[in-house]
C-alpha positions as a Markdown table, in Angstrom:
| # | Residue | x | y | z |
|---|---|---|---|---|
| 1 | Unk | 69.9 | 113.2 | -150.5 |
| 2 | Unk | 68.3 | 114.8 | -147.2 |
| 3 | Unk | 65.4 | 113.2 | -145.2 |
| 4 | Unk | 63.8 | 116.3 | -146.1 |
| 5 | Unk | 63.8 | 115.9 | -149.9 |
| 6 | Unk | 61.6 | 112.7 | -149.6 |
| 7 | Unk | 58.1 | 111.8 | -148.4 |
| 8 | Unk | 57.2 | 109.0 | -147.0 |
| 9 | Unk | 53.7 | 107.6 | -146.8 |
| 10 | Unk | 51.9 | 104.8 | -145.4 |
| 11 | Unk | 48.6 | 105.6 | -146.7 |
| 12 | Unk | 46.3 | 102.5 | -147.6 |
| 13 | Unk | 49.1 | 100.3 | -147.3 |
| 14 | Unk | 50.1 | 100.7 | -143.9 |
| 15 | Unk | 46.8 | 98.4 | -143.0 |
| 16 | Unk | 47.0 | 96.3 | -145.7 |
| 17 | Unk | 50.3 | 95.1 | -144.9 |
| 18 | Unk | 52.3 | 96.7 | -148.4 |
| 19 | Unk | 55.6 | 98.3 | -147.3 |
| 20 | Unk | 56.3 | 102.2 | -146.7 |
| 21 | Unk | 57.8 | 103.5 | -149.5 |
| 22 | Unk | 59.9 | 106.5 | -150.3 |
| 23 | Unk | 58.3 | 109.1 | -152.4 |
| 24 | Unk | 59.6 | 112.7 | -153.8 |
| 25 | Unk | 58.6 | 115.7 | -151.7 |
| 26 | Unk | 55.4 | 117.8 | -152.5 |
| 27 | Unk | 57.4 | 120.6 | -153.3 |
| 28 | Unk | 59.4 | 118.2 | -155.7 |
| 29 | Unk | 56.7 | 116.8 | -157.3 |
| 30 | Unk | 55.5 | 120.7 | -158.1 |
| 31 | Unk | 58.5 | 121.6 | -159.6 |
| 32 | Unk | 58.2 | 118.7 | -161.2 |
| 33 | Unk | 54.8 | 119.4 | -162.5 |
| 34 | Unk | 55.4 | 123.2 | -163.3 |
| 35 | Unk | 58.8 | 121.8 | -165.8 |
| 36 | Unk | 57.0 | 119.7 | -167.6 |
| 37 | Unk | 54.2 | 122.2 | -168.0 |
| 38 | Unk | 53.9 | 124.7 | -171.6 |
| 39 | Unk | 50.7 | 126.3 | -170.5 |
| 40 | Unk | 48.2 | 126.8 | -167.4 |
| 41 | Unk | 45.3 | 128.3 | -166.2 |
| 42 | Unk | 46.2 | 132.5 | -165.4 |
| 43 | Unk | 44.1 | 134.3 | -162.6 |
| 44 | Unk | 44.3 | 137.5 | -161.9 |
| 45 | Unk | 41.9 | 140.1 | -160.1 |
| 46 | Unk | 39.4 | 141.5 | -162.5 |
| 47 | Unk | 39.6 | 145.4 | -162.5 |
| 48 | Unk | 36.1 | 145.6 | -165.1 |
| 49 | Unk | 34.3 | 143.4 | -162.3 |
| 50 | Unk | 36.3 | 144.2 | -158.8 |
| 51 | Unk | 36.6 | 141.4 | -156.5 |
| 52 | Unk | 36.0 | 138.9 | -159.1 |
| 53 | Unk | 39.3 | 136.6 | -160.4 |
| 54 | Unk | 39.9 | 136.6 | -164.3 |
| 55 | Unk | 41.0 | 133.4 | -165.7 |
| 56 | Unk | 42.4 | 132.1 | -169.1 |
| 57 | Unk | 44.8 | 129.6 | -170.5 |
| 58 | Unk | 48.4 | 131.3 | -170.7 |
| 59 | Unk | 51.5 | 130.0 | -172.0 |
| 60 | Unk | 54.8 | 129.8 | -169.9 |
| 61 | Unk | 58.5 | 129.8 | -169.9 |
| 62 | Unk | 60.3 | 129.0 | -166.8 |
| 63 | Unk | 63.5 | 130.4 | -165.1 |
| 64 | Unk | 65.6 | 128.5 | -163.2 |
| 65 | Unk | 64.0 | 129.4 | -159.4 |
| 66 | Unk | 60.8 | 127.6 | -161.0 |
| 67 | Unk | 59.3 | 131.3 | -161.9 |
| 68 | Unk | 56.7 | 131.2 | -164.6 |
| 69 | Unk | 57.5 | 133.5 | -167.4 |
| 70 | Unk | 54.7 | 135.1 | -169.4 |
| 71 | Unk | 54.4 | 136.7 | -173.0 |
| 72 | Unk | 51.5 | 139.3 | -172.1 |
| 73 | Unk | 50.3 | 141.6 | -175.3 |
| 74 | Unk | 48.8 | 145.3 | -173.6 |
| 75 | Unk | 45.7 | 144.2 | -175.9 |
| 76 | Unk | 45.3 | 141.4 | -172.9 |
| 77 | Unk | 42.7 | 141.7 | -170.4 |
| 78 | Unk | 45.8 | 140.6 | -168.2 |
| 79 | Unk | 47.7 | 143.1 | -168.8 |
| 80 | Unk | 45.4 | 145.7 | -167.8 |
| 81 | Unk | 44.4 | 143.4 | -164.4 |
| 82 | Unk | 48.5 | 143.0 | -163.3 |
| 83 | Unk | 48.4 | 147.2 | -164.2 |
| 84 | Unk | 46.2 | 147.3 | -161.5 |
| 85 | Unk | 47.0 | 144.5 | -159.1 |
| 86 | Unk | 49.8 | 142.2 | -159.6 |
| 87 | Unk | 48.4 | 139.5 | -157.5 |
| 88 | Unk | 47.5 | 136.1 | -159.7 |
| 89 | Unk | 47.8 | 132.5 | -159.4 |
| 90 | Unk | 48.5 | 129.6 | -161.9 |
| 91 | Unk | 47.1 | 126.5 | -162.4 |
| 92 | Unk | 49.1 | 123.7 | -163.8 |
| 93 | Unk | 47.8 | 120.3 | -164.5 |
| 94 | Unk | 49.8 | 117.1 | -165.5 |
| 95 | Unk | 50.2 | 117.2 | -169.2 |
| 96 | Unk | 49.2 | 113.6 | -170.3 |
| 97 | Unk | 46.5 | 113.3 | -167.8 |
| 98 | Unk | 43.3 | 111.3 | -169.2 |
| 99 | Unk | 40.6 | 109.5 | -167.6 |
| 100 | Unk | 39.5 | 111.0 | -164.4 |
| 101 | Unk | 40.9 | 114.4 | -164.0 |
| 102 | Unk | 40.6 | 114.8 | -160.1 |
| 103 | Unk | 42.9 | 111.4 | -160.1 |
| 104 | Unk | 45.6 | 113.4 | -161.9 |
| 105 | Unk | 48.5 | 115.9 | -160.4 |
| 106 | Unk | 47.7 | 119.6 | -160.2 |
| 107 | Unk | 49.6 | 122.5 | -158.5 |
| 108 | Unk | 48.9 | 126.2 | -158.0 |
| 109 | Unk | 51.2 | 128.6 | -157.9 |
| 110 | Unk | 50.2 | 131.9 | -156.0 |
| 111 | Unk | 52.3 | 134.8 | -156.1 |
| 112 | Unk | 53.1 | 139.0 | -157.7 |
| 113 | Unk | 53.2 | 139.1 | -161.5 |
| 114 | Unk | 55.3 | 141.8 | -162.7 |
| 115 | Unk | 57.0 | 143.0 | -165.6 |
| 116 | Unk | 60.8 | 141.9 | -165.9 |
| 117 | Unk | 63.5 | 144.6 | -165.7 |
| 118 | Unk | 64.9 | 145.5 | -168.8 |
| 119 | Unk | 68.6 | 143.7 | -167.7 |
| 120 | Unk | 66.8 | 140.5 | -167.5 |
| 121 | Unk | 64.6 | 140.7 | -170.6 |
| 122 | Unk | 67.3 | 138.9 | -172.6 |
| 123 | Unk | 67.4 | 135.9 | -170.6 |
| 124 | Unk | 63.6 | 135.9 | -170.2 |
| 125 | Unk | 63.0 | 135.7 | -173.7 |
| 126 | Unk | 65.6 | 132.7 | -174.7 |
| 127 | Unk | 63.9 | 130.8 | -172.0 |
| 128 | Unk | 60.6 | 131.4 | -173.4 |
| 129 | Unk | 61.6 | 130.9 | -177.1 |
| 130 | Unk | 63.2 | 127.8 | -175.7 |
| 131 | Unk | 59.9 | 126.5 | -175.1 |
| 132 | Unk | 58.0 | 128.6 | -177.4 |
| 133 | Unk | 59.9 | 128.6 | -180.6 |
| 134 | Unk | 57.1 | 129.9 | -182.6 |
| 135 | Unk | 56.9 | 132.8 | -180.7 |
| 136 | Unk | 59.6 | 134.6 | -182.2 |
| 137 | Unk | 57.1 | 135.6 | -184.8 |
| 138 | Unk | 56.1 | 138.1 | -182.7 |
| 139 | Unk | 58.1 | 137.8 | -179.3 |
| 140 | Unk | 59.8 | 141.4 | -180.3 |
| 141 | Unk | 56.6 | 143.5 | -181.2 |
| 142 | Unk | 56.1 | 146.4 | -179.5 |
| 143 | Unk | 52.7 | 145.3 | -177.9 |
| 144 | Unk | 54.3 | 142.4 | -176.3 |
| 145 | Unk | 56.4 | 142.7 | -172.9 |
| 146 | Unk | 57.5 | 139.8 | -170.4 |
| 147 | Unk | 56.0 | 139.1 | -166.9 |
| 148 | Unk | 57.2 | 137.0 | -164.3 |
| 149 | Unk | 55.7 | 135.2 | -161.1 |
| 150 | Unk | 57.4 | 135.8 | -157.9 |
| 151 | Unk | 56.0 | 133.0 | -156.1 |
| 152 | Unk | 54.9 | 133.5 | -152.3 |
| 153 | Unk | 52.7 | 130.3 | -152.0 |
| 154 | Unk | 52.3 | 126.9 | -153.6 |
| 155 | Unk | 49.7 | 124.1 | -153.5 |
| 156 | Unk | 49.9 | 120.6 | -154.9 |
| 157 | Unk | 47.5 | 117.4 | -155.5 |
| 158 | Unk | 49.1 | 114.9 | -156.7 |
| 159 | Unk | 45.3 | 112.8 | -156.9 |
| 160 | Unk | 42.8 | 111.8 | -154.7 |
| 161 | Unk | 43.7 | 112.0 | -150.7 |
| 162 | Unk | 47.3 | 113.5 | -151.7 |
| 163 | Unk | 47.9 | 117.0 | -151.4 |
| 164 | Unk | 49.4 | 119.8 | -149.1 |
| 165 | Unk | 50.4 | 123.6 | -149.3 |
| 166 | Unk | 54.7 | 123.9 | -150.2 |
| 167 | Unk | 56.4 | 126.8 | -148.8 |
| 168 | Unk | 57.4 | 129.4 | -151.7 |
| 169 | Unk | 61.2 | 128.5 | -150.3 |
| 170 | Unk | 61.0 | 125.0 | -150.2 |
| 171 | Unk | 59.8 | 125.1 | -153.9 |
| 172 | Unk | 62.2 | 127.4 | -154.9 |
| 173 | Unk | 65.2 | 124.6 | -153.7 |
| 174 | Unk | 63.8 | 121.9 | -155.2 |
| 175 | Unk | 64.9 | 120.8 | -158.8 |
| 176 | Unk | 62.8 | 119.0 | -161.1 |
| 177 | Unk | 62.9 | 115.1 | -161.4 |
| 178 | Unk | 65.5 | 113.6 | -163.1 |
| 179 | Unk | 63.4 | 111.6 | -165.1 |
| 180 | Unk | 60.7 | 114.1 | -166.3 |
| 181 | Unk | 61.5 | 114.1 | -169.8 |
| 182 | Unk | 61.9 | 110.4 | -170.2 |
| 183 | Unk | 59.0 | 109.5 | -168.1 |
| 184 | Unk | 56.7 | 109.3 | -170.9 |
| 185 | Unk | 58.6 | 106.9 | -172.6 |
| 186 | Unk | 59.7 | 104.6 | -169.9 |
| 187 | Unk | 56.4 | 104.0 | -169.0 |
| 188 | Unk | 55.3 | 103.3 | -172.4 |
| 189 | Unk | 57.7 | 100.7 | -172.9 |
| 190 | Unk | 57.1 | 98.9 | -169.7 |
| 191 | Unk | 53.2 | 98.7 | -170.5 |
| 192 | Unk | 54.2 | 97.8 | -173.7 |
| 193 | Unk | 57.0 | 95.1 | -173.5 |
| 194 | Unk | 56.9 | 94.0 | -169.7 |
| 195 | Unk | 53.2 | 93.5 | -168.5 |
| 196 | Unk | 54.3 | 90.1 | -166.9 |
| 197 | Unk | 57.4 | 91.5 | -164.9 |
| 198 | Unk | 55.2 | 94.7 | -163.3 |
| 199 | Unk | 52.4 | 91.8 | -161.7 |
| 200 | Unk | 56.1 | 90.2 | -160.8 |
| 201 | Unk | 57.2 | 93.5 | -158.8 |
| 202 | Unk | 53.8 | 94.0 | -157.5 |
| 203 | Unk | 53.8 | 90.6 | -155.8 |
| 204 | Unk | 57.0 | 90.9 | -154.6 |
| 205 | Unk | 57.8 | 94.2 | -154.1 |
| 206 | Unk | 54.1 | 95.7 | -153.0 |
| 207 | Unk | 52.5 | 92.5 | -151.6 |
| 208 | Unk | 49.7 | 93.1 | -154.0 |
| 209 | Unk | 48.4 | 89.4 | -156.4 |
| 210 | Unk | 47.0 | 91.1 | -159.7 |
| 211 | Unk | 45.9 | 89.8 | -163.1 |
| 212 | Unk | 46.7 | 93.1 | -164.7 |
| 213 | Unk | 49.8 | 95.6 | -163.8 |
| 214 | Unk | 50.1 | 98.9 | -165.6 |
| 215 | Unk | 52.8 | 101.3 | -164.3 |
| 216 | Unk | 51.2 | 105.0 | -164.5 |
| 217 | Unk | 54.4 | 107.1 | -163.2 |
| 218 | Unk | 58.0 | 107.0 | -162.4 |
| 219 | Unk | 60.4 | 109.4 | -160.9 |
| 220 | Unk | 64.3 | 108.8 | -159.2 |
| 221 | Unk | 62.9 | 106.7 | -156.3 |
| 222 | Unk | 60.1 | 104.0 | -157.5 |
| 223 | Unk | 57.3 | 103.9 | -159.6 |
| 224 | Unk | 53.0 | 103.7 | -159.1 |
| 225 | Unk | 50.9 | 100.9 | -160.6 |
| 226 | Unk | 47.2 | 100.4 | -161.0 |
| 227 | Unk | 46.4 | 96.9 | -160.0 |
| 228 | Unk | 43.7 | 94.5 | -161.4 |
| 229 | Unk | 43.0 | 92.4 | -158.3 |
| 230 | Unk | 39.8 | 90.1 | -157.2 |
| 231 | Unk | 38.9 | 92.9 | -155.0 |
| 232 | Unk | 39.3 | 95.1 | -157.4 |
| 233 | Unk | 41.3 | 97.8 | -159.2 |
| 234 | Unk | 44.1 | 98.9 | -156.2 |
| 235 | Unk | 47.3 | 101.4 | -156.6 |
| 236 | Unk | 50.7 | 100.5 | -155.4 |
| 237 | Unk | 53.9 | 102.6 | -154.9 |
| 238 | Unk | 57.2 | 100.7 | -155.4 |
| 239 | Unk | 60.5 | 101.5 | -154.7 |
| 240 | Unk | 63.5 | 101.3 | -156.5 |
| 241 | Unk | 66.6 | 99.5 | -155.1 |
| 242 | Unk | 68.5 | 102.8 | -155.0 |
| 243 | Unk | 67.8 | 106.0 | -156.7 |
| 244 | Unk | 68.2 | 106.9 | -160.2 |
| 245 | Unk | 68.9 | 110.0 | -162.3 |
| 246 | Unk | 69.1 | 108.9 | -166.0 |
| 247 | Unk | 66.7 | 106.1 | -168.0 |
| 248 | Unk | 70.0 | 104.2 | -168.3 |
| 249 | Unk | 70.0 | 103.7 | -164.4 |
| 250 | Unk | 66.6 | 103.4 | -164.6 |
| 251 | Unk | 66.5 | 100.6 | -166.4 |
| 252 | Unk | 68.9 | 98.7 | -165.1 |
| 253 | Unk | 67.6 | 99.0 | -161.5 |
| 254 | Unk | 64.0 | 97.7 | -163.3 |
| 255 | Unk | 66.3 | 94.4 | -164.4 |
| 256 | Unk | 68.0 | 94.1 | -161.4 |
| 257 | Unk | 64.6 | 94.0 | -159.6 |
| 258 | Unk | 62.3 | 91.3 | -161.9 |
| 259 | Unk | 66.1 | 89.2 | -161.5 |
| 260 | Unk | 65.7 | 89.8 | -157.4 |
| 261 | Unk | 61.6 | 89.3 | -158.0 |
| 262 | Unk | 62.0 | 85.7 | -159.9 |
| 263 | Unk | 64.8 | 84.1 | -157.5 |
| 264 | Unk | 61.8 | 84.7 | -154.4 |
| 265 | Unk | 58.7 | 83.1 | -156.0 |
């Protein structure tokens, strides 16, 4: 894995003594986002009010350059802004967020939609039925035609004081966490089953004494927690020994940590 590939931030814990910690990059973490995504936010540049951006939720697929891929009926005030000027952007916002919703991850995709050529309409469509299997109701009418998002400019928030503009390049390299789809449930589990092992890696691993642990994300190199401290509620990255690419590693690396975590206190 290339320096490149991984972020590194000192943030808040540089001064409070917590150790730097290896993170995915922004343009990672926005592929990332944009996977695990089945609908977002469509802009595109009014043509009944000129000047003004048109908004709506939209479904979409995804190719495998991290494209969007839309199912646009001509009845569509979409249809007839793209017509007109292909410009747009996307919004895409993490899927399970709750609570506060500037805390959560957020990424915008800016770039030309246009309609797919008719070679490529096959593909398009069993990626978008892949994620859209009810679609094939009417995924073949004769009002319906696909769009797709050349991206020329991304940017990500991945919460409060984190975010930064990704080059349409760099985002079109990076691949989607390994964990994505099993995040969900590895978090679960650990909240669920492991409260006292995750104040354990916190004390150890991040420095941080807490009554309360709760691990709020993973990906290949660590996890985040939200602390429950006397001073406080506090967040904390923390690495993994080495990275992962599968829950099975994952898990393992999790055991292998509390094991390392119990022989130091």
């Amino acid at each position: 894995m290339s320096s490149s590939s991984i972020r590194k931030h000192a943030g808040t814990g540089a001064a409070s003594g917590q150790p730097v910690v290896p993170e995915p990059s922004f343009a990672e973490r926005a592929r990332t986002l944009v996977y695990l995504a089945r609908i977002g936010s469509l802009s595109t540049h009014s043509r009944k009010q000129p000047g003004f951006p048109f908004g709506s939720v939209m479904p979409c697929g995804l190719d495998e350059h991290g494209r969007p891929i839309f199912l646009i009926s001509t009845m569509a005030m979409h249809t007839q802004n793209l017509q007109a000027d292909p410009r747009a952007s996307l919004l895409v916002t993490q899927p399970d967020a709750s609570g506060d919703p500037l805390g959560a991850s957020r990424v915008t995709l800016m770039g030309n939609v246009l309609t797919i050529p008719e070679l490529e309409v096959e593909e398009a469509r069993r990626l978008y039925l892949a994620r859209y299997a009810n679609s094939q109701y009417w995924v073949d009418f004769e009002d319906f035609s696909f769009y797709r998002m050349d991206v020329v400019d991304v940017y990500y928030v991945g919460g409060f004081g984190v975010m930064g503009w990704v080059s349409d390049s760099d985002y079109e390299q990076a691949q989607p966490d390994p964990l994505a789809d099993a995040a969900g449930e590895i978090i679960q589990h650990m909240n669920a089953d492991h409260k006292d092992a995750l104040i354990l890696l916190a004390r150890v691993f991040a420095r941080i004494e807490s009554q309360e642990a709760t691990m709020t994300a993973v990906d290949r190199l660590g996890f985040h927690a939200r602390l429950k401290t006397e001073d406080g509620m506090r967040g904390a990255r923390i690495a993994f020994l080495r990275e992962v690419s599968n829950p099975a590693e994952t898990r393992k690396v999790l055991v292998e940590m509390v094991q390392q975590a119990r022989s130091e206190v």
